[in-house]
C-alpha positions in Angstrom: 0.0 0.0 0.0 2.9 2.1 0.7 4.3 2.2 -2.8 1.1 2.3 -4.4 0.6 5.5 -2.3 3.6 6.9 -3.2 3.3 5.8 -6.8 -0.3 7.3 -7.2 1.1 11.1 -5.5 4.1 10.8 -8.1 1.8 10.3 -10.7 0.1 13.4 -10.0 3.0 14.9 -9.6 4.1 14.2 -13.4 6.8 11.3 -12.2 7.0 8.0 -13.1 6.4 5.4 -10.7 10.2 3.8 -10.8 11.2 7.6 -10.4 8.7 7.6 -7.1 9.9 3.6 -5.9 13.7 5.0 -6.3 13.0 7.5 -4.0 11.7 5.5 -1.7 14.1 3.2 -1.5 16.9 6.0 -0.9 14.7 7.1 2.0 14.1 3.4 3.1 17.5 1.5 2.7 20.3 3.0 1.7 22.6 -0.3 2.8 20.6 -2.0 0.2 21.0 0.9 -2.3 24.8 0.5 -1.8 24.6 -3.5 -2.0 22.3 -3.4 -5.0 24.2 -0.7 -7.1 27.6 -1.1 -5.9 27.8 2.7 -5.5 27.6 5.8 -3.0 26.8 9.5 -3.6 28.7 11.6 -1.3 27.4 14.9 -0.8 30.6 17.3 -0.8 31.6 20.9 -0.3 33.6 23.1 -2.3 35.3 25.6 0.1 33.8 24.1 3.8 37.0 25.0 5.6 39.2 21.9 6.1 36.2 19.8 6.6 35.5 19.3 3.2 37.3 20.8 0.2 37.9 21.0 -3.7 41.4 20.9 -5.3 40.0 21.4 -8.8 39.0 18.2 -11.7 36.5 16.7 -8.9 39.1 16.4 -6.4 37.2 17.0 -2.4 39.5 16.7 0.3 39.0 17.6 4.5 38.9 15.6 7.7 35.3 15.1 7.2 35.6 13.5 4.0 38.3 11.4 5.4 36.2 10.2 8.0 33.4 9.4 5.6 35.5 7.6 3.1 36.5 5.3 6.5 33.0 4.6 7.4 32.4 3.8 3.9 35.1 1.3 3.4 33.3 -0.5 6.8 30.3 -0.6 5.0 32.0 -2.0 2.1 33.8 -4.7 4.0 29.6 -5.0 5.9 28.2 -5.6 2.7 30.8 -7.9 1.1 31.1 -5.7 -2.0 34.5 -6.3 -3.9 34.7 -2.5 -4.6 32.9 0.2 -3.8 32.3 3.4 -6.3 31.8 6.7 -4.1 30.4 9.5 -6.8 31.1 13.3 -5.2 28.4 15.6 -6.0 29.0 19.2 -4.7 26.3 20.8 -2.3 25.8 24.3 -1.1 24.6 25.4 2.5 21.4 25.9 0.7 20.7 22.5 -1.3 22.3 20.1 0.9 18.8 19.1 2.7 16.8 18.7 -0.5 19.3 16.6 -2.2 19.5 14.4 0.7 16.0 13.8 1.4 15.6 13.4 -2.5 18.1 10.7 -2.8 20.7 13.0 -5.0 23.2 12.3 -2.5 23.0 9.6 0.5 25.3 11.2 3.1 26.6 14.9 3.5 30.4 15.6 4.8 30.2 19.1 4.8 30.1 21.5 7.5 26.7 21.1 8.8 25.4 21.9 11.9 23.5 19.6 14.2 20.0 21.8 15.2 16.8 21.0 16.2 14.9 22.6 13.3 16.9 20.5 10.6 16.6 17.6 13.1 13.1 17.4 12.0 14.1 17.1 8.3 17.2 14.8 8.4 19.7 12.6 10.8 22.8 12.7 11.9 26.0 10.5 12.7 28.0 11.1 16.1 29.2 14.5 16.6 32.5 15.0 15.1 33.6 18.3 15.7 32.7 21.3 18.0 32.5 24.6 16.1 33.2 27.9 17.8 31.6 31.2 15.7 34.2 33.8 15.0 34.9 37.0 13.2 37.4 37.7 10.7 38.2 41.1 9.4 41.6 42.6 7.6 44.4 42.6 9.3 44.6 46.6 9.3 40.9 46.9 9.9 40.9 47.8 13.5 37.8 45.6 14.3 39.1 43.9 17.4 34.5 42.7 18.3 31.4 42.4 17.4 30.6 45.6 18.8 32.7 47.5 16.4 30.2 45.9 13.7 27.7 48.7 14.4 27.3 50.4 11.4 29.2 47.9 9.0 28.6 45.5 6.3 29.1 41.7 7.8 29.5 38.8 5.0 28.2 35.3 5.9 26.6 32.3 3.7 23.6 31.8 3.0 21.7 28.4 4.2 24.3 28.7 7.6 23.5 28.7 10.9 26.0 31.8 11.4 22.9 34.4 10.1 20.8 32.9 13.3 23.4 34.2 15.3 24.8 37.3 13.9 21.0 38.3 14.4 21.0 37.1 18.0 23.9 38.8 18.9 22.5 42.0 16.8 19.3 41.9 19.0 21.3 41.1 22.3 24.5 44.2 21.9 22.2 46.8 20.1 24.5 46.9 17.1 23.0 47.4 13.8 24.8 45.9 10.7 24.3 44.8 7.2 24.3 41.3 6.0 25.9 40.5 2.7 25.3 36.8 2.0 27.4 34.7 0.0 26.0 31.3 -2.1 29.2 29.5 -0.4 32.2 30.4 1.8 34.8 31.2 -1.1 32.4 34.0 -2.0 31.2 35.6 1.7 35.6 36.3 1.8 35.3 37.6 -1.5 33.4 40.1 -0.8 35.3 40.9 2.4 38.6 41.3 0.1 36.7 43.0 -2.2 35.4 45.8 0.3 31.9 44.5 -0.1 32.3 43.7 3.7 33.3 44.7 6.7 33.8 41.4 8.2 33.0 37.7 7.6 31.3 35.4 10.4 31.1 32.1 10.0 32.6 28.5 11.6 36.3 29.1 12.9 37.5 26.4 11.0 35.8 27.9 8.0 37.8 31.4 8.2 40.8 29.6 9.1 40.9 27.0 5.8 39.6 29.8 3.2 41.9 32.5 4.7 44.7 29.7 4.6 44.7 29.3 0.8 43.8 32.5 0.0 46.1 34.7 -2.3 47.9 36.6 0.8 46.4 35.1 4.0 48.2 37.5 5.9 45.9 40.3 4.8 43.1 38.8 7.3 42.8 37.9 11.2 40.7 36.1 12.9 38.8 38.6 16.0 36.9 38.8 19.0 34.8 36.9 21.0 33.6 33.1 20.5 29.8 34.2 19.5 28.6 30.2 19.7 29.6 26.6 19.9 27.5 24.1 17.8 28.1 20.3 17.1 29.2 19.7 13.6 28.4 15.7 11.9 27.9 14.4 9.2 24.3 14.6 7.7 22.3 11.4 6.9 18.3 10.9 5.6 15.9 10.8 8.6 14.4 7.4 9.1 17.3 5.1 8.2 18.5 3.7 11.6 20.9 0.9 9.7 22.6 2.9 7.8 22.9 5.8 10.6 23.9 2.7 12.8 26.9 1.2 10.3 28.4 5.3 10.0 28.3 5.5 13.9 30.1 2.4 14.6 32.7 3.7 12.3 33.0 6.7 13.4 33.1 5.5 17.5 35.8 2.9 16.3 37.9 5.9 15.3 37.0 7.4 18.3 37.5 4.5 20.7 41.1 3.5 19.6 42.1 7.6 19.2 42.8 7.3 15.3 40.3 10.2 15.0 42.7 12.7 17.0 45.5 11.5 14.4 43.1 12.3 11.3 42.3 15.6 12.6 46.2 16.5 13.4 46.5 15.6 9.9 44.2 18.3 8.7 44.4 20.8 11.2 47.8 21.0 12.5 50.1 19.7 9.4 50.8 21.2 5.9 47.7 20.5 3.9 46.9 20.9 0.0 46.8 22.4 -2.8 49.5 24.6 -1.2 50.8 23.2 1.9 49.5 25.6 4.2 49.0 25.0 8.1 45.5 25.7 10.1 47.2 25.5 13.2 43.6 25.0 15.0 44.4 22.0 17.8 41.4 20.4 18.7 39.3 21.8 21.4 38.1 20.3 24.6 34.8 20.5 23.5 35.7 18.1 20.3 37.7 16.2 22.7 35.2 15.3 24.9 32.5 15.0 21.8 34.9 11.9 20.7 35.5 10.9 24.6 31.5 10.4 24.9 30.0 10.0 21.1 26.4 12.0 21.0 24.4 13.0 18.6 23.4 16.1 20.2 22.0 19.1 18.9 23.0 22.6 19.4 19.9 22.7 21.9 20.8 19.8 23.8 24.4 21.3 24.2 23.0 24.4 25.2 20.4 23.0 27.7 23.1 20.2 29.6 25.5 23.8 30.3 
């Protein structure tokens, strides 16, 4: 009755009943979409800090795509498949959710944030890394806080949780400032090199890997106060214990026997591509203790247990 349901709305719709059965079946099972095709769609980001990165001719790089590409070959080794073909398709902060729940792409490692509203839309693996808010300004600017904002042009991307709290923090302090959205991260620091903006709020991690590789990364600084910590994981569909179940073991495997700390020295604390430039952002004790007790918390839940 199920499919016939869903076969009947898709007709309606103008799809085809194999088009309305496939999505289904992304929703339902994706271990048995991976066993049955012999393939993965990883959802992927082009300038997501070190997380997840492009190096150009479909290339994506970043601890989190590590760690996926790990849980991945478990599943592989789970399901007894001789090889395993993971596709990358590039998201933005935007799409990610639609092409998720559509079946575009069966798991995101991007830099998504683990709230309650998308909670209600998708799933998500163990908590991987904590995120701390920042500013970053040039280097000459002045701008030491977010009070200095008043008046100014502030960059962030859109579809991120960082507009939620610039506006908090707008209502909270009394400063008034302009947003200038970007449709990804490369662009929001365009537009601060560019003079479009004042400043550029957004993940730590975020400012760190885009300032890191851009033209003269000396010309910017990171600034101020830490506006908010939020759990950061990798984004599955909602409804699919299983597969939610295989990327957690994985990932508290890595966690368990410490390899995890190792993977994210790798990416945060060593040279890195295209142009062997260093983060220098050691892990902090949230993140530590996020791998010391696995959760899938949400911001809220954080927020609420301190």
């Amino acid at each position: 009755m199920k499919h016939l349901a869903l076969t009947l709305i898709a007709a309606c719709a103008g799809l085809t009943a194999l088009t309305a059965l496939t999505a289904l079946t992304a929703q339902a099972d994706t271990l048995q979409k991976i066993k049955s095709t012999g393939a993965v769609t990883m959802g992927v980001r082009d300038s997501s800090g070190v997380l997840s990165y492009t190096l150009g001719k479909e290339q994506y790089v970043g601890f989190h795509i590590e760690l996926c590409q790990r849980a991945l070959a478990d599943i592989q080794k789970q399901l007894g498949l001789p090889k395993l073909d993971i596709r990358y398709v590039p998201v933005t902060s935007t799409n990610r959710i639609p092409l998720l729940q559509n079946g575009t792409i069966d798991l995101e490692c991007g830099s998504t944030t683990n709230n309650a509203t998308r909670k209600q839309q998708v799933a998500f693996a163990v908590t991987t890394y904590m995120e701390e808010i920042r500013i970053a300004v040039k280097a000459h600017s002045g701008i030491q806080s977010i009070g200095q904002l008043n008046g100014k042009k502030v960059a962030t991307t859109s579809g991120t949780t960082s507009v939620q709290v610039l506006r908090k923090h707008q209502r909270a302090q009394g400063v008034e400032f302009q947003e200038v959205f970007g449709k990804d991260h490369a662009e929001s620091l365009l537009n601060l090199e560019s003079g479009r903006a004042d400043a550029f709020v957004m993940d730590a991690q975020v400012l760190a890997g885009n300032i890191a590789n851009a033209c003269n990364p000396s010309d910017y600084k990171i600034v101020g106060e830490v506006l908010g910590v939020e759990p950061i994981a990798i984004m599955l569909r909602k409804d699919d214990p299983a597969f939610k179940q295989s990327i957690d073991n994985s990932l508290r495997g890595l966690m368990k026997s410490g390899e995890i700390a190792s993977i994210y020295d790798k990416w945060f604390l060593k040279p890195i591509p295209p142009t062997g430039a260093v983060i220098n952002l050691p892990a902090s004790q949230a993140t530590k203790a996020a791998w010391a007790n696995p959760n899938d918390k949400s911001t809220e839940e954080y927020a609420a247990a301190h």
